[in-house]
C-alpha positions, 0 to 999 in steps of 0.5 A: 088388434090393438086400437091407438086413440089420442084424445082431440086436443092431442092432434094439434092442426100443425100435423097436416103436410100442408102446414109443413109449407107455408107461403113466402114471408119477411122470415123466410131467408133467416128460416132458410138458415136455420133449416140447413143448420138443422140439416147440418148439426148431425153432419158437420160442427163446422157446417153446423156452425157456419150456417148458425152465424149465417141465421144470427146475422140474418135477423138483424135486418128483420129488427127494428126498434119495436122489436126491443119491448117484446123481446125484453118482455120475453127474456123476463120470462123465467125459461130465458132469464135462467138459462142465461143467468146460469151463463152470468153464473159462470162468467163471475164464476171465473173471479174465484177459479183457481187456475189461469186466465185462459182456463177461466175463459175457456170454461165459459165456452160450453155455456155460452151457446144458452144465449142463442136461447132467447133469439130462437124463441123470439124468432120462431114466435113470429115465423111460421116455419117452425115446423121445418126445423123439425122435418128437416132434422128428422130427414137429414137424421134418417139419411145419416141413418141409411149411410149407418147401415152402408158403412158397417158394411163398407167401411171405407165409405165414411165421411170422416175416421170414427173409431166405431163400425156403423158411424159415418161421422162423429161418434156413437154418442151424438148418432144414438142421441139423434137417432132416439130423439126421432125415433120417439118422437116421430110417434105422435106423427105415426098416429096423427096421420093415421087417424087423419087418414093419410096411410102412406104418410104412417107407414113411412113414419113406422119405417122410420121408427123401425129403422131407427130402433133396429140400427141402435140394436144391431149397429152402435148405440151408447149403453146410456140409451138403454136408460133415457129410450125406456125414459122417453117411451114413459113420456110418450105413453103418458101423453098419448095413451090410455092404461090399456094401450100403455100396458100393451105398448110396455107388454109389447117392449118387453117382447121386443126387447126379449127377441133382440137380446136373442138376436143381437150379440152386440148389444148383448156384448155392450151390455156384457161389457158394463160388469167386465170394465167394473171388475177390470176397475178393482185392479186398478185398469183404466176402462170406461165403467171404471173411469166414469166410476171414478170421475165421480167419486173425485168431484164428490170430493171436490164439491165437498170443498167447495159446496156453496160457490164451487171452486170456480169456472174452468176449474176441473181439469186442473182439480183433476191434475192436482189429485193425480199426483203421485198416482197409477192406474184409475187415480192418474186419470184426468178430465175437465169433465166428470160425465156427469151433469150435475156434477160437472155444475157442482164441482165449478159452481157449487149449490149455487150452479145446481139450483140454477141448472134445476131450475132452467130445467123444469122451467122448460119442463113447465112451458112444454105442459101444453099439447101441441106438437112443439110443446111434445117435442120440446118436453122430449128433448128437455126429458131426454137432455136430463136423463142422458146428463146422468152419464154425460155433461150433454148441456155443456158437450157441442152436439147434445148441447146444440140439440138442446138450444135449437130444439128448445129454442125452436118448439119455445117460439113455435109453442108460444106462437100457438098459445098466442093464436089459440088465446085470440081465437078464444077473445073473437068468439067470446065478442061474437058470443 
């Protein structure tokens, strides 16, 4: 039998289901919003979007002017002065870009969404809610999860064409990246509630876990979550777990992982798939492996020719263009994104682009250090954005960037609201003592 502690401090009080609903409120209509926004965002980019602008136009009946001071002294804090410093980046960028006006504009785009950032913190400092956001994302993601299996089955009952069996809307990509997040982060929960004696609540969270991990192994999933899921699971045994009950968790990864190498000739096939699109690159045949390969190569090639400032906000696609010419095969390829985070900051903005993308990663690294549950599923999302950035620009894409701002945003102000709470706590007793 293997026994599961977790130290006192690492069960926050904010896991009991009791917490979930908290009495009306003067927030409650804009937490409305930002719930069915939640819902949304593995569903619909429009539906998504809609009830977003509809939380934004929300809050301006809740701000007054004494609102002003407390939300500047926020954005002076180094986790929302970053993220929006790399859109300031980004918006001079576009002085030295060497291509049109609307280029430039339109390079600015996927940045623009860090200026949400500060908003959520702000907002969810002071609600209560906070904590529905959570739920309601993992809900809605485990209803996309059950119509996955329906659709391999019956495939013409998906929602929207997708080019993937087991994909109801949108795409492998953004269903592999929601499905891991919950999958890890429902952990904690499993623990919490078994330890607080709420059997039922953990066996429905282990169902969850379950079937989230058996439809990424036997339906779709994106080849990067082999790396960020073990990457995630480090993360969670870290923190949550002793030498020995790490050691037999990864003991029993490597059974898990055995039996469904075994039993799953998909995924034997995604990974199979890796060495043939590398082999098909060498005779110059455009497939995926290839095609990132390459990507790479090229925007090495052109931060090298513009190291300190870049070569400008929107640039990319048109360096691409550029280099293509006269060229077959691999080399004619063009893209405004090289697949790859880092390089994708470097090639438009250069060292300076890098140093603040670093930066506003571990600054939301260092505010998740605490040990609640906010703080744990903020250091999730953040860990899991870094290390699928290795393979994708998933800062600048919609949905992996939305998950981002809303994810941060939201376990930010939850966080800072529980350090603020716990801090007071702290001030009374030491009166009273």
């Amino acid at each position: 039998m293997i026994e599961l502690t977790t130290t006192r401090s690492s069960v926050p009080k904010s896991f009991t289901i009791g917490s979930w609903f908290e009495p009306r409120g003067r927030f409650l209509y804009a937490d409305v919003f930002a719930v069915l926004s939640a819902v949304m965002l593995p569903w619909s980019t429009t539906g998504f979007t809609i009830f977003l602008l509809l939380w934004l136009i929300s809050l301006i009946p809740l701000t007054s002017s004494a609102d002003f001071r407390p939300f500047l002294h926020l954005v002076a804090r180094p986790f929302c002065w970053l993220p929006l410093t790399m859109v300031l980046i980004a918006v001079v960028g576009t002085l030295w870009a060497d291509v049109p006006w609307q280029a430039r504009l339109v390079g600015i785009k996927p940045l623009a969404k860090l200026l949400v950032l500060p908003s959520l913190i702000f907002h969810f400092q002071r609600s209560p809610r906070g904590s529905w956001i959570f739920v309601s994302f993992v809900l809605s993601c485990a209803l996309l999860m059950g119509l996955s299996w329906i659709v391999l089955f019956e495939p013409e009952l998906k929602l929207t064409t997708t080019l993937s069996a087991g994909v109801p809307v949108k795409n492998y990509i953004d269903q592999s990246q929601e499905f891991a997040l919950c999958m890890v982060a429902l952990a904690p929960w499993t623990l919490s509630f078994y330890r607080q004696g709420s059997y039922y609540a953990a066996a429905a969270c282990t169902v969850l876990i379950l079937a989230f991990f058996a439809n990424m192994a036997f339906v779709v999933s994106a080849r990067a979550a082999l790396v960020y899921i073990p990457v995630l699971l480090i993360v969670f045994a870290s923190r949550y777990l002793n030498r020995r009950q790490s050691a037999l968790l990864f003991g029993a990864g490597i059974v898990v992982a055995v039996a469904v190498w075994s039993t799953s000739g998909y995924l034997r096939a995604r990974i199979a798939d890796i060495w043939t699109e590398y082999q098909s690159s060498k005779q110059n045949i455009v497939r995926s492996t290839g095609q990132r390969l390459e990507y790479w190569e090229k925007s090495l090639k052109f931060f090298a020719e513009a190291p300190i400032f870049g070569n400008g906000t929107g640039s990319a696609q048109s360096l691409f263009e550029r280099d293509a010419v006269g060229k077959t095969g691999l080399a004619a390829q063009v893209t405004k994104n090289p697949h790859n985070q880092s390089l994708n900051v470097a090639v438009q903005w250069g060292i300076i682009g890098i140093v603040a993308l670093y930066a506003m990663w571990i600054s939301h690294l260092w505010l998740f250090r605490g040990s609640g549950f906010a703080s744990w599923l903020g250091l999730l999302i953040v860990v899991q954005n870094m290390t699928s950035s290795l393979f994708n620009s998933h800062l600048f894409d919609f949905h992996e960037g939305w998950m981002y701002v809303l994810g941060v945003g939201v376990a930010a102000g939850v966080s800072l609201q529980e350090k603020r709470r716990a801090a007071t706590s702290h001030t009374r007793f030491v009166k009273v003592d």
